[in-house]
mmJSON file of the N, C-alpha and C atoms, coordinates in Angstrom:
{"data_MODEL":{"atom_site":{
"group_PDB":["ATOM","ATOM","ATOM","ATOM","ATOM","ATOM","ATOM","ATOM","ATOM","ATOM","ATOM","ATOM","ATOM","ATOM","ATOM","ATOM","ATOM","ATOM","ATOM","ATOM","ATOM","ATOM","ATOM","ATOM","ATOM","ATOM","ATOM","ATOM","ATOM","ATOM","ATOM","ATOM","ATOM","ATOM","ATOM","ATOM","ATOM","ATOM","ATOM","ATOM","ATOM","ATOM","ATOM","ATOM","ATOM","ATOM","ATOM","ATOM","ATOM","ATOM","ATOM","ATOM","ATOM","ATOM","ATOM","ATOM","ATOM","ATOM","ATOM","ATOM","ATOM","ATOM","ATOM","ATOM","ATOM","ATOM","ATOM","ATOM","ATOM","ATOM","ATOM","ATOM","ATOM","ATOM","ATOM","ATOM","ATOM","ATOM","ATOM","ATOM","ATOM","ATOM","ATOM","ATOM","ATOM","ATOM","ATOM","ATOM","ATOM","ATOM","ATOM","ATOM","ATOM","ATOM","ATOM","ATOM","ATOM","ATOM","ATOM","ATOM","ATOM","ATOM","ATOM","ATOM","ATOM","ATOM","ATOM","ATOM","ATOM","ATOM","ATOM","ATOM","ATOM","ATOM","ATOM","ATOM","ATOM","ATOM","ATOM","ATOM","ATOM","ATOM","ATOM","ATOM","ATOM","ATOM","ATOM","ATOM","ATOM","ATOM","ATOM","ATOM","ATOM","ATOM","ATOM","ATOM","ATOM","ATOM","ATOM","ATOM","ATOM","ATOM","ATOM","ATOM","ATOM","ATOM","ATOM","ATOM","ATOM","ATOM","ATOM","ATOM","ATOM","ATOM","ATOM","ATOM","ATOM","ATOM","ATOM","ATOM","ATOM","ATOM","ATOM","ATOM","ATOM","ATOM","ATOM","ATOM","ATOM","ATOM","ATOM","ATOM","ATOM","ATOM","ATOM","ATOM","ATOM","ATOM","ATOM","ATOM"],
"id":[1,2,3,4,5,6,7,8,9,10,11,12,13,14,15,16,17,18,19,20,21,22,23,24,25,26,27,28,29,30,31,32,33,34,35,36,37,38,39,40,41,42,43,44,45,46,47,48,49,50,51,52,53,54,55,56,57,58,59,60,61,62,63,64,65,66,67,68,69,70,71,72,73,74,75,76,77,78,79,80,81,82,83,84,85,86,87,88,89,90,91,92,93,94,95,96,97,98,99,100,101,102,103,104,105,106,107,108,109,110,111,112,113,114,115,116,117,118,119,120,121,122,123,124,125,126,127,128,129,130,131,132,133,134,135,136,137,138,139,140,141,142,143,144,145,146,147,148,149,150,151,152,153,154,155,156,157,158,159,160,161,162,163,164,165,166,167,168,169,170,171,172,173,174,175,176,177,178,179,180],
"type_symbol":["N","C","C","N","C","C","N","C","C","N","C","C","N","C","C","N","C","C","N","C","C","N","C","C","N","C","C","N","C","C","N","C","C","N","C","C","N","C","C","N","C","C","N","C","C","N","C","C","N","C","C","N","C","C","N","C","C","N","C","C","N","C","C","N","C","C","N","C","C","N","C","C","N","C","C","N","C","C","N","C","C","N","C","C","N","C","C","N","C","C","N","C","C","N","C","C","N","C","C","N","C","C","N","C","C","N","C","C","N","C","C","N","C","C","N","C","C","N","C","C","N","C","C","N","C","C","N","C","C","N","C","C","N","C","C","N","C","C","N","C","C","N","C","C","N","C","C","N","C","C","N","C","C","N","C","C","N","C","C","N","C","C","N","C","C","N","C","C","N","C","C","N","C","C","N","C","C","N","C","C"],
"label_atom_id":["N","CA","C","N","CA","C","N","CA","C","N","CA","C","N","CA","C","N","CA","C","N","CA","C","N","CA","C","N","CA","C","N","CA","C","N","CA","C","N","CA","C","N","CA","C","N","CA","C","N","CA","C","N","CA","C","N","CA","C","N","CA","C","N","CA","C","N","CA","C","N","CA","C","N","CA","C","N","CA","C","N","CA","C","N","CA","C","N","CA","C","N","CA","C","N","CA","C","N","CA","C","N","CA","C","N","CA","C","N","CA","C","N","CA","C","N","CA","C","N","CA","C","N","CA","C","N","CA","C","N","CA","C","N","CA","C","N","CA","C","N","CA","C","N","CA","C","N","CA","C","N","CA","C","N","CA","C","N","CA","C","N","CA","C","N","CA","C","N","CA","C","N","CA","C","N","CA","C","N","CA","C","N","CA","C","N","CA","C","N","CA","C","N","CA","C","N","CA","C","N","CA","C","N","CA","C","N","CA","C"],
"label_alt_id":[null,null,null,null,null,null,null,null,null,null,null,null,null,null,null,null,null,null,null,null,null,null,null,null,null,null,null,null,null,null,null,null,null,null,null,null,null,null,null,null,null,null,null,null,null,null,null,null,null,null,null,null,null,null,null,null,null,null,null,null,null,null,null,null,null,null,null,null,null,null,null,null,null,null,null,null,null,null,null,null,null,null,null,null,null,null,null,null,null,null,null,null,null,null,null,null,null,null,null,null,null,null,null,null,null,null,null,null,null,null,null,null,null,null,null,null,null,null,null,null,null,null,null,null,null,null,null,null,null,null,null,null,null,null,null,null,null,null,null,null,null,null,null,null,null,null,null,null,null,null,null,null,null,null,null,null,null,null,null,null,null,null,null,null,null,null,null,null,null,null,null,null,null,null,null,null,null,null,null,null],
"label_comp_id":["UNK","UNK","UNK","UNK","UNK","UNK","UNK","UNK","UNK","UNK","UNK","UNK","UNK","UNK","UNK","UNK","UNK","UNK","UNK","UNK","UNK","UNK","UNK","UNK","UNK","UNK","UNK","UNK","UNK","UNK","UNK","UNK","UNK","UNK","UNK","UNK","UNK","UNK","UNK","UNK","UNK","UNK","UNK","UNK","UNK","UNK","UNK","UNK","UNK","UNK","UNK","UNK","UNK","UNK","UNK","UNK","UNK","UNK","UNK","UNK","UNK","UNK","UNK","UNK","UNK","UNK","UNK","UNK","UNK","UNK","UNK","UNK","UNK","UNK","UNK","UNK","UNK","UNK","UNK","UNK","UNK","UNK","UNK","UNK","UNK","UNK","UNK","UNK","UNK","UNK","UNK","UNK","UNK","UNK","UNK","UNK","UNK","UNK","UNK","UNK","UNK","UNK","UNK","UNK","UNK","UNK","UNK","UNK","UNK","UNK","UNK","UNK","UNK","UNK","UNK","UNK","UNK","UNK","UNK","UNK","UNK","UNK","UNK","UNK","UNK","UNK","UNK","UNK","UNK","UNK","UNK","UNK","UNK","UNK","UNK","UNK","UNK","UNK","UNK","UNK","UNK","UNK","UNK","UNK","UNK","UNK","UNK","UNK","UNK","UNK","UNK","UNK","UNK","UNK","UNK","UNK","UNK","UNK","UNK","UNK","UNK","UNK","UNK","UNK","UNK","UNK","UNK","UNK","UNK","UNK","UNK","UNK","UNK","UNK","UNK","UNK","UNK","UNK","UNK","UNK"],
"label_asym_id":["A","A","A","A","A","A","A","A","A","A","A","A","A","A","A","A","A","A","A","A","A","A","A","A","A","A","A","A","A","A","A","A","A","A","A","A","A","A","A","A","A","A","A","A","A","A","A","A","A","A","A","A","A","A","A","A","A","A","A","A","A","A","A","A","A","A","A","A","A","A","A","A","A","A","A","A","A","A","A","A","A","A","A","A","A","A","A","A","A","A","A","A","A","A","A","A","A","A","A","A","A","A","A","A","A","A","A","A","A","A","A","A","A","A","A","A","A","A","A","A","A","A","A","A","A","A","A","A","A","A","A","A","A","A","A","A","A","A","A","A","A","A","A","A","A","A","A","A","A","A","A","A","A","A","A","A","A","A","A","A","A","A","A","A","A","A","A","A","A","A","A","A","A","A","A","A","A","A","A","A"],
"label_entity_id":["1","1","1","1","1","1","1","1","1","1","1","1","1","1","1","1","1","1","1","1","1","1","1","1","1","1","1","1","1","1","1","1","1","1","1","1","1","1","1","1","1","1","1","1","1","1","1","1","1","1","1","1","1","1","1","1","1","1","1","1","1","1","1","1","1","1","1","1","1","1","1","1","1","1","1","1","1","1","1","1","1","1","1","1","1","1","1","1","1","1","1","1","1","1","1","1","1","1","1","1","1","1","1","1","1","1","1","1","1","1","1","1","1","1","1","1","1","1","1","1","1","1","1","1","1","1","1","1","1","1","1","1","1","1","1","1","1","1","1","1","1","1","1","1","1","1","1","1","1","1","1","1","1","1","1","1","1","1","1","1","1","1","1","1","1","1","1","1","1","1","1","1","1","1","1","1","1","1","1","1"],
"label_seq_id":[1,1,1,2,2,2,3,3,3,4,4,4,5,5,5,6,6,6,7,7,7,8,8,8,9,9,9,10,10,10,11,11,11,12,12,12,13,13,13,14,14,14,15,15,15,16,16,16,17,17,17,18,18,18,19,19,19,20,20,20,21,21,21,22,22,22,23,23,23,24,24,24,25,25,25,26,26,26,27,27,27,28,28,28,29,29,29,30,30,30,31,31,31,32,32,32,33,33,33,34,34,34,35,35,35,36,36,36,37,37,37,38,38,38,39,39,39,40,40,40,41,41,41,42,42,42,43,43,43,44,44,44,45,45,45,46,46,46,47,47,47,48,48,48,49,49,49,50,50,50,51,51,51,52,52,52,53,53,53,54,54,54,55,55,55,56,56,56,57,57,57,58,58,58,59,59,59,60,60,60],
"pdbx_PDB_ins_code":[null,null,null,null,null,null,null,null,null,null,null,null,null,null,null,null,null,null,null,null,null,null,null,null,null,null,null,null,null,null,null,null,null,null,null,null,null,null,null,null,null,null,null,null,null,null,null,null,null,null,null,null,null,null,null,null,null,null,null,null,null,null,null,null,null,null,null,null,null,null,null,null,null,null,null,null,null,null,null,null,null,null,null,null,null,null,null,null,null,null,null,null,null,null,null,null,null,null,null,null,null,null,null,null,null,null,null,null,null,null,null,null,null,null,null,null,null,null,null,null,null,null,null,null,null,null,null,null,null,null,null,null,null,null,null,null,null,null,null,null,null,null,null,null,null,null,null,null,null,null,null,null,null,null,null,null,null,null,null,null,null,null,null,null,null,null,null,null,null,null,null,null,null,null,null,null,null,null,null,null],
"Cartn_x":[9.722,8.35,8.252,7.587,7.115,6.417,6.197,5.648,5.118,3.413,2.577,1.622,1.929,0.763,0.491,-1.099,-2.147,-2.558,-1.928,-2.027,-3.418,-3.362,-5.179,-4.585,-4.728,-4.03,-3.101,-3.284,-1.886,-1.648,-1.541,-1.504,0.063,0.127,1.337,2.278,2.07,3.122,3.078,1.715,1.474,2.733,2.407,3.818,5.004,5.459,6.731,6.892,5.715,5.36,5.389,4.714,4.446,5.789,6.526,8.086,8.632,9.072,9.752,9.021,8.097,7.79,7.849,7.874,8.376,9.406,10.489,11.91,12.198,11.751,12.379,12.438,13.437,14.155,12.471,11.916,10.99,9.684,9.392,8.343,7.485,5.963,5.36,4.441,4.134,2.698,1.679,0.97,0.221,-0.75,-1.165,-2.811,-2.365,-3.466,-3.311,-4.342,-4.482,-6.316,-5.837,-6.717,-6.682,-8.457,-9.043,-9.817,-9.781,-8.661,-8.195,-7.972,-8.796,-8.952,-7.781,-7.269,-6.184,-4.73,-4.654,-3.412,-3.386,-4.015,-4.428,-3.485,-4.066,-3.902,-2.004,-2.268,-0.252,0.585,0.152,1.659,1.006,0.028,-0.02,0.98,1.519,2.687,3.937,3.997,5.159,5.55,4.186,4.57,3.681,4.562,4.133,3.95,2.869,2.728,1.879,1.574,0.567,-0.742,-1.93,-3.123,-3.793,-4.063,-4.523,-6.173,-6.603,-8.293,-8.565,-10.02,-10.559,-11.857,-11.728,-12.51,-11.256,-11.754,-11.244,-11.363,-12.58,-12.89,-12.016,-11.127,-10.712,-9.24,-9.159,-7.624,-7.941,-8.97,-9.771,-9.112],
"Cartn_y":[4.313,4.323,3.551,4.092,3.249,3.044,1.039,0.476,0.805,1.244,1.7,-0.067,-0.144,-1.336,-0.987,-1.467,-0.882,-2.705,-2.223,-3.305,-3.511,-4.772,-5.372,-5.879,-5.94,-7.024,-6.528,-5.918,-5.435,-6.159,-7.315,-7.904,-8.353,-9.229,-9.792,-9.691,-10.181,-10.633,-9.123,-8.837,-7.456,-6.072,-6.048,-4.691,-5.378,-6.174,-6.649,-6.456,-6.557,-6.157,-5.495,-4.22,-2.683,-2.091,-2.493,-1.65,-2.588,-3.518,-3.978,-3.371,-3.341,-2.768,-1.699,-0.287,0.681,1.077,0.495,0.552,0.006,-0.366,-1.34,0.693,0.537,1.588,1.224,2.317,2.206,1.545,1.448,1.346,1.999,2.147,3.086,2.317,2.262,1.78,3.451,4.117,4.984,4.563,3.642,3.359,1.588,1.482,0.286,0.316,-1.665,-1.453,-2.357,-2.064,-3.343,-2.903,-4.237,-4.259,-3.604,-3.705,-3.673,-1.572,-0.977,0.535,0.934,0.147,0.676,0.174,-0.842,-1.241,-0.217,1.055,1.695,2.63,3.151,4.663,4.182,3.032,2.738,2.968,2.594,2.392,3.741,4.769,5.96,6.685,6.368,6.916,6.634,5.782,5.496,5.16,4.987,5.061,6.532,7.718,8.72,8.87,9.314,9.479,7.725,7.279,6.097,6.78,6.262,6.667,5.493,5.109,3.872,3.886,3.11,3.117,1.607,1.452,0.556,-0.187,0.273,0.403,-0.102,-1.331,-2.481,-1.539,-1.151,-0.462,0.896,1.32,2.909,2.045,1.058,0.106,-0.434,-0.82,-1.701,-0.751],
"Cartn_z":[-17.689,-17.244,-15.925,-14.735,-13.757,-13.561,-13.019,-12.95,-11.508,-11.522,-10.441,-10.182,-8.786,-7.925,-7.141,-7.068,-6.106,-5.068,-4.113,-3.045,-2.668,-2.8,-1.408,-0.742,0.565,1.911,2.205,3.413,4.271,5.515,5.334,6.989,7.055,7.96,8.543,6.759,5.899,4.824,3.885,4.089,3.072,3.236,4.762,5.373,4.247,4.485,3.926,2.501,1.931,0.285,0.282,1.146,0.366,0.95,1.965,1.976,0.678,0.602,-0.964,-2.296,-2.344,-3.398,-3.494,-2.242,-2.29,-2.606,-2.262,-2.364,-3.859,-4.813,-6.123,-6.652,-7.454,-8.511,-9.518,-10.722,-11.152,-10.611,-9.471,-9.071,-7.922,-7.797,-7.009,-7.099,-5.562,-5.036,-4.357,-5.359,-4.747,-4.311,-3.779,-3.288,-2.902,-1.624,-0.3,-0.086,-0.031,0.841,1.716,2.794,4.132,4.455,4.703,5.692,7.118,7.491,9.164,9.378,9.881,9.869,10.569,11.93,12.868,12.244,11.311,10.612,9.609,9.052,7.589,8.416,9.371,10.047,10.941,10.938,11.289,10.448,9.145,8.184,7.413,7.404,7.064,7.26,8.566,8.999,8.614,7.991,7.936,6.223,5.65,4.278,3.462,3.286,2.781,1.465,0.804,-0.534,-1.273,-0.052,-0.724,-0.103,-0.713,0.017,0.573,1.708,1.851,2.19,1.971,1.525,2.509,2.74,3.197,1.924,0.908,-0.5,-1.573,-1.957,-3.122,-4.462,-4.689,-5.7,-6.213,-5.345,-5.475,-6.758,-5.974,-6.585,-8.344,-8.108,-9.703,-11.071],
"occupancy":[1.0,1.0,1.0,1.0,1.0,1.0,1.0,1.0,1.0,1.0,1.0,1.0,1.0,1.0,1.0,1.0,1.0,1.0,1.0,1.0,1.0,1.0,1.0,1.0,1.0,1.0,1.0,1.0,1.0,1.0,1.0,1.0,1.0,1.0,1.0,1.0,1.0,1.0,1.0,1.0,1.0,1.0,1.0,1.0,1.0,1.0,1.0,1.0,1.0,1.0,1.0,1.0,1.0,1.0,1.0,1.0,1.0,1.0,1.0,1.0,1.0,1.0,1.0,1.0,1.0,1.0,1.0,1.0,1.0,1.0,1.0,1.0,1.0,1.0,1.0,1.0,1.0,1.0,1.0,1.0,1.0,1.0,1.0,1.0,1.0,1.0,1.0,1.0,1.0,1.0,1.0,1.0,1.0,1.0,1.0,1.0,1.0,1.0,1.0,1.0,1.0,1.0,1.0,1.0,1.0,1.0,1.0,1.0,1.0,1.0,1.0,1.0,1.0,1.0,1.0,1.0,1.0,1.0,1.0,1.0,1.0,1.0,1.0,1.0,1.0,1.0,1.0,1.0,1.0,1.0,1.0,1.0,1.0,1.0,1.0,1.0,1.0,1.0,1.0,1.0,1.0,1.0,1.0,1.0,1.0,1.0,1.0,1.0,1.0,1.0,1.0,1.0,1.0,1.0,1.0,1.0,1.0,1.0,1.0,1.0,1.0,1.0,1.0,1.0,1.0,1.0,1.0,1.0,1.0,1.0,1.0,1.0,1.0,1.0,1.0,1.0,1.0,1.0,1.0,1.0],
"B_iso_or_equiv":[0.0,0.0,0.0,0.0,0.0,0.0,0.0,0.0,0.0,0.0,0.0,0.0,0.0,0.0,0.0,0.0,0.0,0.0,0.0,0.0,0.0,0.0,0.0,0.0,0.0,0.0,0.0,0.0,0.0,0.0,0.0,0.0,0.0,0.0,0.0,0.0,0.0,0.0,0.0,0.0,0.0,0.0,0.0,0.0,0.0,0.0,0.0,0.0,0.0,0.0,0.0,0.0,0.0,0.0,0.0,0.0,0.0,0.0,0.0,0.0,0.0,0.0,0.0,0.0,0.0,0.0,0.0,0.0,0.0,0.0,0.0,0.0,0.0,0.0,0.0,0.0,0.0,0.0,0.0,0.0,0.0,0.0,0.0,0.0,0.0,0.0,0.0,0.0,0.0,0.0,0.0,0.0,0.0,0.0,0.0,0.0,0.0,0.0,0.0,0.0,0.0,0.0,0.0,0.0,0.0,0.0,0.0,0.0,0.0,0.0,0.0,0.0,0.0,0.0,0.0,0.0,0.0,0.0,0.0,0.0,0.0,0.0,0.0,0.0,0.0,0.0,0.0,0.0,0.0,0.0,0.0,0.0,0.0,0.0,0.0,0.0,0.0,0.0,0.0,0.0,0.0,0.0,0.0,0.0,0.0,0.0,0.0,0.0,0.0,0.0,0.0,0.0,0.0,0.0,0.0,0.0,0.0,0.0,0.0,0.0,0.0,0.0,0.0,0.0,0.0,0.0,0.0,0.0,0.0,0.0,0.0,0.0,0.0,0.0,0.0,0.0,0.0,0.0,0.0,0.0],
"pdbx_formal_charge":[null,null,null,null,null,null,null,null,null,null,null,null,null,null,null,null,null,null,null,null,null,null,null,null,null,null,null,null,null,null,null,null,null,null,null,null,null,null,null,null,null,null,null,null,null,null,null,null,null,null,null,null,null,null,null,null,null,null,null,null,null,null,null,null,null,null,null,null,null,null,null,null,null,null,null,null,null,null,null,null,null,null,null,null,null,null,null,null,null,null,null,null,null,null,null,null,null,null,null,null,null,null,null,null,null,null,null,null,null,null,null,null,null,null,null,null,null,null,null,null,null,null,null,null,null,null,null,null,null,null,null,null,null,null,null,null,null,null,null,null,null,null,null,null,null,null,null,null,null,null,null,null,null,null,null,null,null,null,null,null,null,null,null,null,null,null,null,null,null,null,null,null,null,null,null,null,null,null,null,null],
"auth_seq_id":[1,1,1,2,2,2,3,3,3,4,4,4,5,5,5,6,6,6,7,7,7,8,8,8,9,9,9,10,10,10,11,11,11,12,12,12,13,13,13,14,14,14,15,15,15,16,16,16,17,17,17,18,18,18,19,19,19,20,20,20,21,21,21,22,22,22,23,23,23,24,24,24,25,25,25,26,26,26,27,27,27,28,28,28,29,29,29,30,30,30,31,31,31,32,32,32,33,33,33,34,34,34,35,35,35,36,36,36,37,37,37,38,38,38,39,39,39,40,40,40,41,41,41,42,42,42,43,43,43,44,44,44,45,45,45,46,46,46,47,47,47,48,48,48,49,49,49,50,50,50,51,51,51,52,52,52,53,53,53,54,54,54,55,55,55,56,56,56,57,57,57,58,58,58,59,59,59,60,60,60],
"auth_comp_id":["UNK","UNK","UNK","UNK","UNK","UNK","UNK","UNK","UNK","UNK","UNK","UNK","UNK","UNK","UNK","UNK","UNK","UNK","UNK","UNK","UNK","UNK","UNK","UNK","UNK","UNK","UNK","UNK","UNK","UNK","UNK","UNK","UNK","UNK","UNK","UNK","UNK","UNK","UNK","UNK","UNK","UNK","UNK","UNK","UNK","UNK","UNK","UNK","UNK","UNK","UNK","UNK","UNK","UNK","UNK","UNK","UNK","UNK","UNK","UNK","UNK","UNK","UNK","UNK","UNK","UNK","UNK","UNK","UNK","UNK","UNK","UNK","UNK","UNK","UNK","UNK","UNK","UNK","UNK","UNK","UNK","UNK","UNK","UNK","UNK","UNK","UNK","UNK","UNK","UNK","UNK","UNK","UNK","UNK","UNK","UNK","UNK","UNK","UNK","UNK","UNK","UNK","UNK","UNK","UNK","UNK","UNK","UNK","UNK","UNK","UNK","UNK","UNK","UNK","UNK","UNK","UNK","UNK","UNK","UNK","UNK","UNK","UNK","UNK","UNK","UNK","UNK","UNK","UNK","UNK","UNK","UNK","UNK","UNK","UNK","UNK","UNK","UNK","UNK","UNK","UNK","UNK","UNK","UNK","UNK","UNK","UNK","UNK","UNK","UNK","UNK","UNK","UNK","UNK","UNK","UNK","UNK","UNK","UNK","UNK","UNK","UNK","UNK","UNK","UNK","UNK","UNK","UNK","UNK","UNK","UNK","UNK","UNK","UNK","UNK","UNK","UNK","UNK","UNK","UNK"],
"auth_asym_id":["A","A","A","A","A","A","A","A","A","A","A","A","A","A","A","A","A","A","A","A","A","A","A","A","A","A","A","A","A","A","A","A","A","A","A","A","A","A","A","A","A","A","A","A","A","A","A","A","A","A","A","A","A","A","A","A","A","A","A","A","A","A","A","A","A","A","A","A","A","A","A","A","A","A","A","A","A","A","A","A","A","A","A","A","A","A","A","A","A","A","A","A","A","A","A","A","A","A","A","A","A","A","A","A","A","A","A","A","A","A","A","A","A","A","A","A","A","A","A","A","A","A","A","A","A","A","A","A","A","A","A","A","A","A","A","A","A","A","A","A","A","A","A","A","A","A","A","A","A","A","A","A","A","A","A","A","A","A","A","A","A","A","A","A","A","A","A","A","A","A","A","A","A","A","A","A","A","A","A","A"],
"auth_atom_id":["N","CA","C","N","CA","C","N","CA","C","N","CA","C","N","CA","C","N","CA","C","N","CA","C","N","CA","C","N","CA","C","N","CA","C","N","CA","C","N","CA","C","N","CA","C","N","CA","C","N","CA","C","N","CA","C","N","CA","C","N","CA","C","N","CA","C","N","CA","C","N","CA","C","N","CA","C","N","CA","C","N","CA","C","N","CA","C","N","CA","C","N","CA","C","N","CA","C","N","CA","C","N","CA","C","N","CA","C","N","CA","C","N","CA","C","N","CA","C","N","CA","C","N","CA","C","N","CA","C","N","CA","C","N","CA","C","N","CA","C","N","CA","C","N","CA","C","N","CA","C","N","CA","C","N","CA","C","N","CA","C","N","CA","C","N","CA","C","N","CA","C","N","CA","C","N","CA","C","N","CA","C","N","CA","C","N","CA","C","N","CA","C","N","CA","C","N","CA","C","N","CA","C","N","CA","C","N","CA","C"],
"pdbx_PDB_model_num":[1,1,1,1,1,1,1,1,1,1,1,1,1,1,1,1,1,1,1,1,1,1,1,1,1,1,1,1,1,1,1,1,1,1,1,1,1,1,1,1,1,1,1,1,1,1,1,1,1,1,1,1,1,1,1,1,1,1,1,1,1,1,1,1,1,1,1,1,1,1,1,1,1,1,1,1,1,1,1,1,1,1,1,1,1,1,1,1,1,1,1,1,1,1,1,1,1,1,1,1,1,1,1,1,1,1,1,1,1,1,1,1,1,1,1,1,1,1,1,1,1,1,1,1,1,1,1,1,1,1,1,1,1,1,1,1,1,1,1,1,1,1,1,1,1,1,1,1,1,1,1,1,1,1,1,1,1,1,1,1,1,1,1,1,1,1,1,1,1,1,1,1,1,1,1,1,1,1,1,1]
}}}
């Protein structure tokens, strides 16, 4: 079974979380929130198959 986390905070330390936590064997982060709209639409690119949101609530 994998273990799915839904990130809040993507800043300076967050990037570093959501690639490690991407990469662990049994685990998936489908869903990311950041405040920050132009940091959302950066790592869109670069992390495929997460959905990233500016809404806390989509994660709850």
């Amino acid at each position: 079974m994998a273990v799915k986390i839904g990130q809040i905070g993507i800043g300076a330390w967050g990037k570093n979380l959501l690639r490690t936590f991407s990469s662990l064997p049994g685990v998936s982060v489908p869903i990311a929130c950041d405040g920050d709209a132009a940091q959302l639409s950066k790592l869109a690119t670069s992390f495929k198959g997460v959905e990233f949101t500016s809404d806390p609530e989509k994660i709850i």
